[in-house]
Every structure is written in structure tokens, then in C-alpha cells.
N, CA, C and O of each residue as an XYZ file, in Angstrom:
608
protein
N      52.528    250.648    101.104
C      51.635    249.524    101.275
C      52.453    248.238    101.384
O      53.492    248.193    100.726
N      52.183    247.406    101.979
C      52.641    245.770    102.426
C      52.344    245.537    101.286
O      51.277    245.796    100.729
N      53.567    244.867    100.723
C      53.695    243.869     99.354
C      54.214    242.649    100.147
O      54.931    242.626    101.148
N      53.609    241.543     99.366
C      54.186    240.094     99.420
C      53.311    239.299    101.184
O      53.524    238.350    101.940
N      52.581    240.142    101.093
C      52.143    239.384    102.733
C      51.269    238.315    102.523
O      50.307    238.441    101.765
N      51.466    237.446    103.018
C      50.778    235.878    102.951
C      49.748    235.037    103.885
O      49.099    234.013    103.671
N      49.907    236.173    105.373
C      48.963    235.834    105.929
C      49.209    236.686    107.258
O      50.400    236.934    107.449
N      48.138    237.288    108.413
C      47.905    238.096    109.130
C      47.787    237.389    110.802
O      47.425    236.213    110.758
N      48.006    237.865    112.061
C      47.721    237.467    112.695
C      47.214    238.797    113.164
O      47.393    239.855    112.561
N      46.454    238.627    114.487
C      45.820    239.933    114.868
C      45.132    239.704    116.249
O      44.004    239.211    116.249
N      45.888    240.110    117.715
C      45.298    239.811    118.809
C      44.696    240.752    119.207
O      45.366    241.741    118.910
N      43.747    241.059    119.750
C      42.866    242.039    121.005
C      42.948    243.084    120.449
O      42.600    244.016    121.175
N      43.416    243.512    118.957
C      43.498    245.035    118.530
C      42.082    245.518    117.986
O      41.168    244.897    117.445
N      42.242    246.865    118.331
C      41.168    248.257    117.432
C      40.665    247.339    116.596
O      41.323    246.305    116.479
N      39.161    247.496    115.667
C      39.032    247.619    114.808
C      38.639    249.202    114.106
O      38.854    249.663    112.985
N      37.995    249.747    115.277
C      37.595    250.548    114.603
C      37.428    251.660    115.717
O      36.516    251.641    116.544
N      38.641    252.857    115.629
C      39.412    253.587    116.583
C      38.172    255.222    117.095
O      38.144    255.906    118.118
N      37.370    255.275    115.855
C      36.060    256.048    116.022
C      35.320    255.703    117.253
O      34.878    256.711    117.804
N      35.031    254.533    117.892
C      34.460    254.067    118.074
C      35.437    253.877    119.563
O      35.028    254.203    120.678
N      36.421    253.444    119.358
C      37.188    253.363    120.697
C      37.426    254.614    121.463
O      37.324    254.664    122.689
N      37.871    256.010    120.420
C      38.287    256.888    120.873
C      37.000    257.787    121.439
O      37.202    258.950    121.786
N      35.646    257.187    121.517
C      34.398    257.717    122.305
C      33.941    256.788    123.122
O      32.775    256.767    123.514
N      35.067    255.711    123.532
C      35.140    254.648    124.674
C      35.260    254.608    125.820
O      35.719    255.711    126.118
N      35.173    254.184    126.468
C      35.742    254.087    128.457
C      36.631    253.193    128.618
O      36.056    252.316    127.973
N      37.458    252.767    128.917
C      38.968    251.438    129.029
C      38.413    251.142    130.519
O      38.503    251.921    131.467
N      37.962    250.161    130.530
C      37.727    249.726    131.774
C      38.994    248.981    132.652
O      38.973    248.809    133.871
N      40.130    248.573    131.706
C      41.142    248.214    132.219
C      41.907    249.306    133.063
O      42.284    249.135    134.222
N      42.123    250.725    132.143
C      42.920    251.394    132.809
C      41.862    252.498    133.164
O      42.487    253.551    133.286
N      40.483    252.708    133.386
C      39.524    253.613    134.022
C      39.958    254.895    133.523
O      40.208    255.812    134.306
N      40.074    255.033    132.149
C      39.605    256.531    131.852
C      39.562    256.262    130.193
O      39.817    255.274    129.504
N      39.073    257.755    129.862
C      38.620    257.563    128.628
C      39.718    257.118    127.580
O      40.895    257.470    127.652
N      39.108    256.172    126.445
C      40.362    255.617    125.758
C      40.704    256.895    124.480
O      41.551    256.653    123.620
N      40.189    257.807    124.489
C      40.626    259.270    123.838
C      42.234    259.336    124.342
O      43.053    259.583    123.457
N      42.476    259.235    125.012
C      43.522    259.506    126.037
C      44.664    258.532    125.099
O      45.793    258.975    124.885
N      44.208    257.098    124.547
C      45.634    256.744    124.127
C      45.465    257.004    122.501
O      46.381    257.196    121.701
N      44.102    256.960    122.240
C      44.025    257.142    120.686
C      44.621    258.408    120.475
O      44.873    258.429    119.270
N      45.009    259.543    121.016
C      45.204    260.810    120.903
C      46.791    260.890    121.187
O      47.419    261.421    120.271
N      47.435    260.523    122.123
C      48.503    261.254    122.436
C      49.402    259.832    122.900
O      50.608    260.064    122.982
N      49.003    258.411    123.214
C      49.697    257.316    123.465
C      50.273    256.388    122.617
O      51.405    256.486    122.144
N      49.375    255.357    122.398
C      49.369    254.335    121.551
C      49.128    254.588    120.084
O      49.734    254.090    119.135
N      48.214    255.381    120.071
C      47.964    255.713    118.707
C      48.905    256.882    117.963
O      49.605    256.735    116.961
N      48.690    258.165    118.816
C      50.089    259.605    118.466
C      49.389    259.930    117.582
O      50.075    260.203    116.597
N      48.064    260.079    117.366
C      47.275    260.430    116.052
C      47.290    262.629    116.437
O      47.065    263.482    115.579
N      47.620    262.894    117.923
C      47.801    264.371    117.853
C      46.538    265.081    118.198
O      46.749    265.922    119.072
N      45.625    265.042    117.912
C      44.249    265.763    117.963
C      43.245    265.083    118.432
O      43.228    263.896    118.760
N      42.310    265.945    118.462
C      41.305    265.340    118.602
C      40.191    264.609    117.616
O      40.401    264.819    116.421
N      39.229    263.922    117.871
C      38.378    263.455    116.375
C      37.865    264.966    115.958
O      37.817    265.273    114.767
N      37.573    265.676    116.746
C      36.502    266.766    116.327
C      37.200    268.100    115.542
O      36.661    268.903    114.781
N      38.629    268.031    116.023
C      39.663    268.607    115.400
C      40.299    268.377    114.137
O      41.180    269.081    113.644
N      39.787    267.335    113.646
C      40.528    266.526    112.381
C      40.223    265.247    111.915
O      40.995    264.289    111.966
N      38.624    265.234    111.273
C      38.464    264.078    111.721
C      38.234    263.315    110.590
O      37.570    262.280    110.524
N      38.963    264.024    109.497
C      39.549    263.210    107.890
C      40.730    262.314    108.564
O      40.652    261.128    108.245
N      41.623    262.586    109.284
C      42.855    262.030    109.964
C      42.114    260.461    110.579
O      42.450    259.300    110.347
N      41.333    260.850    111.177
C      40.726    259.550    112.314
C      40.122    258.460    111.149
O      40.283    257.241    111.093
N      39.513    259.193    110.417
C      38.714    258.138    109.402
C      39.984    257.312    108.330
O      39.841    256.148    107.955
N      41.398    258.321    107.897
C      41.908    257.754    106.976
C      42.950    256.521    107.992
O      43.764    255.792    107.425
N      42.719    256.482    109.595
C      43.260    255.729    109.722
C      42.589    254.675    110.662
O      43.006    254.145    111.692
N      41.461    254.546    110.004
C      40.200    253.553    110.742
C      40.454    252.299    109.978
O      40.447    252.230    108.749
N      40.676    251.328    110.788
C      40.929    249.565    109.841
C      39.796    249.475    109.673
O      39.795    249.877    108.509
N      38.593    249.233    109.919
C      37.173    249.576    109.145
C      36.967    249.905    108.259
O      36.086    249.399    107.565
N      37.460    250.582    108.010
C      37.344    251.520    106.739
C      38.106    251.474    105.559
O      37.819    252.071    104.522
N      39.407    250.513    105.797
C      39.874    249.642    104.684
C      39.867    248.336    104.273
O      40.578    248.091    103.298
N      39.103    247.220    104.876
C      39.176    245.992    104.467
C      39.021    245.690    103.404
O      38.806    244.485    103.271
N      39.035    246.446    102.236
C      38.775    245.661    100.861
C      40.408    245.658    100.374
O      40.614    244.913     99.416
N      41.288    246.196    100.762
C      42.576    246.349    101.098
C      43.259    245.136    101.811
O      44.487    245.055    101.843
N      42.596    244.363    102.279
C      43.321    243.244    103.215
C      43.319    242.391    102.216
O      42.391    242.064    101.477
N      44.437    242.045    102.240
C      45.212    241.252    100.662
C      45.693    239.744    101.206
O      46.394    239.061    100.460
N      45.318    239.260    102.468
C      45.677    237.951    102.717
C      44.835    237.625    103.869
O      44.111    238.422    104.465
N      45.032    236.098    104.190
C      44.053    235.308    105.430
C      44.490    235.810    106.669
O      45.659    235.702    107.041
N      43.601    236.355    107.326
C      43.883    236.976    108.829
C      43.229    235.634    109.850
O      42.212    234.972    109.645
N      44.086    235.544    110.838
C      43.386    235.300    112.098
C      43.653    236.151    113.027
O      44.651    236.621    113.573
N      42.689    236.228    113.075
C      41.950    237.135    114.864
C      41.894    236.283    116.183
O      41.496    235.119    116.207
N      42.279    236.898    117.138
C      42.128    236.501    118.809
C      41.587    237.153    119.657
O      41.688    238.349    119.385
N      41.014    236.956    120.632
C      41.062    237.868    121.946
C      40.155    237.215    122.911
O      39.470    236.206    122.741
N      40.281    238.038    124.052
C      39.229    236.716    125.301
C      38.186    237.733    125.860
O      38.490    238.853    126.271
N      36.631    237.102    125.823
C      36.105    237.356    125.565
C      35.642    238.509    126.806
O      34.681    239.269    126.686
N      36.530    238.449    127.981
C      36.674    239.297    128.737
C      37.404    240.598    128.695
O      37.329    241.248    129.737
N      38.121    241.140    127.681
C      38.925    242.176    127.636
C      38.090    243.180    128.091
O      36.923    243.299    127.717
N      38.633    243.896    128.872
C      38.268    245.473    129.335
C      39.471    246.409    128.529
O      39.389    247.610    128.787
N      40.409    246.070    127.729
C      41.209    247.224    127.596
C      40.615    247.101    126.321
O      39.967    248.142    126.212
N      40.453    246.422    125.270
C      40.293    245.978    123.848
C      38.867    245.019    123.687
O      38.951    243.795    123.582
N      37.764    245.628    123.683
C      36.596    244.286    123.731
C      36.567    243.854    122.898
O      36.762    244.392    121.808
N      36.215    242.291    123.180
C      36.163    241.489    121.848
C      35.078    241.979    120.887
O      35.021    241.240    119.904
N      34.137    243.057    120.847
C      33.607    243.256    120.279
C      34.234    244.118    119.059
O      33.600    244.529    118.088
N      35.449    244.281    119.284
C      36.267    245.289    117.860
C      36.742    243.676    117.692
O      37.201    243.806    118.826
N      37.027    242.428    117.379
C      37.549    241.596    117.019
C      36.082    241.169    116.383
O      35.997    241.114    115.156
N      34.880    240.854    117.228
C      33.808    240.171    116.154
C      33.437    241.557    115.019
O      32.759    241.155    114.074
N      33.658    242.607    114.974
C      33.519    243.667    114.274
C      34.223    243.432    112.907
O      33.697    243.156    111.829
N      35.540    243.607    113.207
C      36.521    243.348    112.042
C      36.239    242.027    111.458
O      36.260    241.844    110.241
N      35.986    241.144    112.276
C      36.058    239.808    111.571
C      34.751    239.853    111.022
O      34.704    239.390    109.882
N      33.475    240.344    111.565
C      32.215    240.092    110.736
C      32.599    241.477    108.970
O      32.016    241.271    107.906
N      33.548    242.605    109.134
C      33.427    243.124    108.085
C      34.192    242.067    106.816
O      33.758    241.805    105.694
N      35.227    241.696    107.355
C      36.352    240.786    106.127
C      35.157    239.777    105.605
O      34.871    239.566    104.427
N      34.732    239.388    106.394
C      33.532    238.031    105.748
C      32.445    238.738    104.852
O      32.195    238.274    103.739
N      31.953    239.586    105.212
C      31.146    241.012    104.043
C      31.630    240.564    102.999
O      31.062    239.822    102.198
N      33.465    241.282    102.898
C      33.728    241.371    102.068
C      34.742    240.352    101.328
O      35.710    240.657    100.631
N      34.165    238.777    101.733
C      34.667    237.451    101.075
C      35.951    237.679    101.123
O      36.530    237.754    100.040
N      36.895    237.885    102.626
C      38.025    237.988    102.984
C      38.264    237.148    103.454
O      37.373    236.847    104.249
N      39.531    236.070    103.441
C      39.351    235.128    104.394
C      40.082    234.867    106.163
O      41.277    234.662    106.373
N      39.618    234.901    106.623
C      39.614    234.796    108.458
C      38.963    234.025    109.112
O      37.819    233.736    108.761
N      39.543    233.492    110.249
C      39.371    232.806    111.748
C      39.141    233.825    112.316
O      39.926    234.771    112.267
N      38.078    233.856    112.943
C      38.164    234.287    114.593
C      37.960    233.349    116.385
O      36.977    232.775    116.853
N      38.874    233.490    116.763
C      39.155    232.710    118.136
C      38.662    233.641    119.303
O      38.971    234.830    119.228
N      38.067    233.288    120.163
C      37.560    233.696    121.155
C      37.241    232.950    122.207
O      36.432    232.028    122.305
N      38.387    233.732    123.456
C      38.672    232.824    124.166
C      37.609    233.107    125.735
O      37.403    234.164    126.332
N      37.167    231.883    125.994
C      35.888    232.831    127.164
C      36.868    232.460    128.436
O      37.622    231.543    128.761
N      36.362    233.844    129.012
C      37.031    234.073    130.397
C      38.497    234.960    130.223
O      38.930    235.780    131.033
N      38.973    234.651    129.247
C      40.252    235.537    128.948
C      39.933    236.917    129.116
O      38.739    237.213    129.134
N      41.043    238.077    129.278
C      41.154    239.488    129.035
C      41.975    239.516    128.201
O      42.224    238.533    127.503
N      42.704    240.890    128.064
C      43.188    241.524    127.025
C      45.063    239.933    126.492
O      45.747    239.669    125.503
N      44.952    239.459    127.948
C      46.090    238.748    127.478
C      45.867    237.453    127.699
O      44.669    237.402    127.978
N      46.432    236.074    127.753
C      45.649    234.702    127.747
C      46.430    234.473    128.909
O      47.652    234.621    128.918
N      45.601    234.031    130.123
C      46.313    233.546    131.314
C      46.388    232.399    131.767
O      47.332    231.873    132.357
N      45.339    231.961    131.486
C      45.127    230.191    131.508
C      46.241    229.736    130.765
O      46.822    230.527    130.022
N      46.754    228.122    130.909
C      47.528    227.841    130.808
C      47.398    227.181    128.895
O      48.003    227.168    127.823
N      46.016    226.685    129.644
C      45.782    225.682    128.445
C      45.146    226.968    127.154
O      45.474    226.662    126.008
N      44.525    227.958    127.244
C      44.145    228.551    126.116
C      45.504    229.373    125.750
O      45.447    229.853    124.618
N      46.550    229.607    126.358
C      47.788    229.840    126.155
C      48.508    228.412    124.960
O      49.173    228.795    123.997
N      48.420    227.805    125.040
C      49.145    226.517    124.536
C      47.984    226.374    122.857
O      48.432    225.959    121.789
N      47.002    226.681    122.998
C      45.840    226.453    122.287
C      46.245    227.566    120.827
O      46.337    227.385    119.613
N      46.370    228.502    121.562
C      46.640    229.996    120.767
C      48.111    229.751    120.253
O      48.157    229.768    119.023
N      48.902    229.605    120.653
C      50.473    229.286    119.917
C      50.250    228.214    119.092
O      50.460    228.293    117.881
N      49.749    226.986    119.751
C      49.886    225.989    118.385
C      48.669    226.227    117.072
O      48.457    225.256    116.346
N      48.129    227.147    116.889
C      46.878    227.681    116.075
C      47.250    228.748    115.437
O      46.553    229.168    114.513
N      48.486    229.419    115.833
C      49.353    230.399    115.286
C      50.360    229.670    114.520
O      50.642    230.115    113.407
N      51.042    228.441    115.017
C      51.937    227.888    114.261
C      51.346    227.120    113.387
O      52.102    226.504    112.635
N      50.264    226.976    113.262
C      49.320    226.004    111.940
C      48.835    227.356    111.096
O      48.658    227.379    109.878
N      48.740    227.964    111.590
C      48.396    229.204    110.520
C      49.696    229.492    109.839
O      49.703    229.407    108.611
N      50.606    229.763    110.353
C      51.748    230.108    109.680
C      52.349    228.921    108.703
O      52.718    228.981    107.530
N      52.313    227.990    109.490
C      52.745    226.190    108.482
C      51.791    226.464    107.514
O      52.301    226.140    106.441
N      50.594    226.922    107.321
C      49.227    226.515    106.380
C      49.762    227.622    105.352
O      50.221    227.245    104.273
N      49.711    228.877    105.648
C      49.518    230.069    104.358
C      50.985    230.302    104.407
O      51.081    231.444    103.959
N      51.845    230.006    104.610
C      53.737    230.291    104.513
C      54.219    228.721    104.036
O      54.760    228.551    102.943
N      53.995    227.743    104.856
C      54.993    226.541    104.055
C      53.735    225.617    103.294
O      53.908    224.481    102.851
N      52.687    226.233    103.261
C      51.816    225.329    102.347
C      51.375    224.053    102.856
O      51.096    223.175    102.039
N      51.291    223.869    103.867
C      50.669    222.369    104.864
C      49.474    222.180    104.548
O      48.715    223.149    104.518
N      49.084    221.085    104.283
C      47.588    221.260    103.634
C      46.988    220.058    105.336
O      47.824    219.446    106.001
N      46.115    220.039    105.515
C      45.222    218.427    106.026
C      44.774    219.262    107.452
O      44.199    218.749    108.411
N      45.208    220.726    107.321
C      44.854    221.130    109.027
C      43.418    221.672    109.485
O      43.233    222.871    109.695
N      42.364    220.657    109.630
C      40.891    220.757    109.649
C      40.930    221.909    110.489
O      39.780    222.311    110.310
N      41.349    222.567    111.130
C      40.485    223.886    111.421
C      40.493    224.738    110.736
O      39.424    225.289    110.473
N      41.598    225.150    110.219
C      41.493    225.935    109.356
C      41.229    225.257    108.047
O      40.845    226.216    107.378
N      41.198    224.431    107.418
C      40.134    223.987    106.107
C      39.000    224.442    106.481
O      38.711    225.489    105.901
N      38.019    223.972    107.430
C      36.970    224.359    107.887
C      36.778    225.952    108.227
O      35.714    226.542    108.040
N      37.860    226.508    108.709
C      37.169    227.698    108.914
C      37.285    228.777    107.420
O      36.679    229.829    107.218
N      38.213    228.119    106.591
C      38.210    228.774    105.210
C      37.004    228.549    104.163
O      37.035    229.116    103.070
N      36.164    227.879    104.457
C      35.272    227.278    103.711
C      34.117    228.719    104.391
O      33.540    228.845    105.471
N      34.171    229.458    103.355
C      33.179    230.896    103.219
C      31.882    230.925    103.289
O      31.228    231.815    103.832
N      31.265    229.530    102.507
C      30.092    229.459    102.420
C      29.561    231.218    101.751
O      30.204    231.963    101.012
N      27.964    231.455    102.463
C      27.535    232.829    101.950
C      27.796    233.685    103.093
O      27.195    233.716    104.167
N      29.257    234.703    102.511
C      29.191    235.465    103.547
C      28.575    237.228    103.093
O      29.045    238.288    102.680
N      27.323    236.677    103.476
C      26.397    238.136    103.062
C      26.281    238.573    104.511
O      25.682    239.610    104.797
């Protein structure tokens, strides 16, 4: 397990690989079984073959485990990764009074091409990192987006 981690970043990834691996990848037009199984993931089998394996390695399925402030990214166009596994994960951490940003960039896909939401995303990464690593305090977005309110 990650000891000592202070804060998370997290672009266009899985939340929840159950769910991907009975997906379609519209980026690369075939089923995303294909990388959860034998690519990206190397998980070996299939879900139906082993599917204590798939669950013990579903990020879903551990967020009470996430031990520091995550920010999340992705554009709201992805075909390889939909932003819908990013509002997923980010609506479970808030469940469970975790604290996270989520950024969502419209018109983007899986990577940021525009120039300006490119520039937007690095300096929002380097205030995250200045904020929960060197302790910078006064940076209203993230004050604001840490402020939990009721997250039922």
C-alpha cells in the first residue's frame, strides 16, 4: 500500500473496469475487454472466468482507501475513457467525504488539444501540487472546491 502520499492526480482513467470491460472503445472500435484482459490492464482472463480478480481490482470498490486529495481530469469528449468513469469516481470520493476536484474539459477527448485548456490543466496541476506538497494557502479554486459542504 502507498504510504506518505499527499495528494493524487488522475487523468481520463477507469473508474470502474467492470463496467469498461462490457464496453465498446469508440476510439479504437472494438470491445474494451480486449485491453482490460490481455493489454493495458494484463488482468489474464476473462470477468466470467475469475471474477473475484476483476472486483479485487475495481477502483470503485476501494475509495474508502483513498488516503489523500485527488484531482480528476478528462474532456468531456473521450471515446477511449468517458468522462463518465471520471464523474463516477469523483461522485463516489464525495459519498465518501473524500476530498477532490473534478475538471472537465468540453470538447476535449481522451488528450487536451486546445491550446488554452492545455495551459489551464498544467497550471491547476501545479497549484495542486504547490497547495497539498509545499502548503500554499490563498488558491481560490481549490479552497472552493475543498469546501465539502453535504456530500450525501
Amino acid at each position: 500500500m502507498l504510504q506518505n502520499i499527499h495528494a493524487y492526480v488522475s487523468g481520463s482513467g477507469h473508474s470502474d473496469i467492470l463496467w469498461a470491460y462490457h464496453a465498446f472503445n469508440y476510439n479504437f472500435l472494438f470491445p474494451d475487454h480486449v485491453r482490460i484482459m490481455a493489454n493495458q490492464y494484463k488482468m489474464g482472463t476473462s470477468f466470467s472466468h475469475n471474477k473475484a480478480l476483476y472486483c479485487k481490482n475495481n477502483p470503485l470498490y476501494w475509495i474508502e482507501n483513498v488516503n489523500a486529495p485527488v484531482l480528476l481530469w478528462t474532456g468531456t469528449e473521450d471515446q477511449n475513457v468517458t468522462a463518465n468513469h471520471s464523474m463516477a469516481f469523483y461522485n463516489a470520493l464525495r459519498k465518501n467525504k473524500k476530498s477532490v476536484i473534478a475538471l472537465f474539459y468540453k470538447g476535449e477527448g481522451h488528450s487536451l488539444q486546445d491550446k488554452e485548456a492545455q495551459f489551464d490543466l498544467t497550471t491547476r496541476v501545479l497549484d495542486w501540487f504547490d497547495y497539498f506538497l509545499k502548503e500554499e494557502t490563498g488558491i481560490e479554486w481549490i479552497d472552493k472546491g475543498m469546501e465539502k459542504g453535504d456530500a450525501q
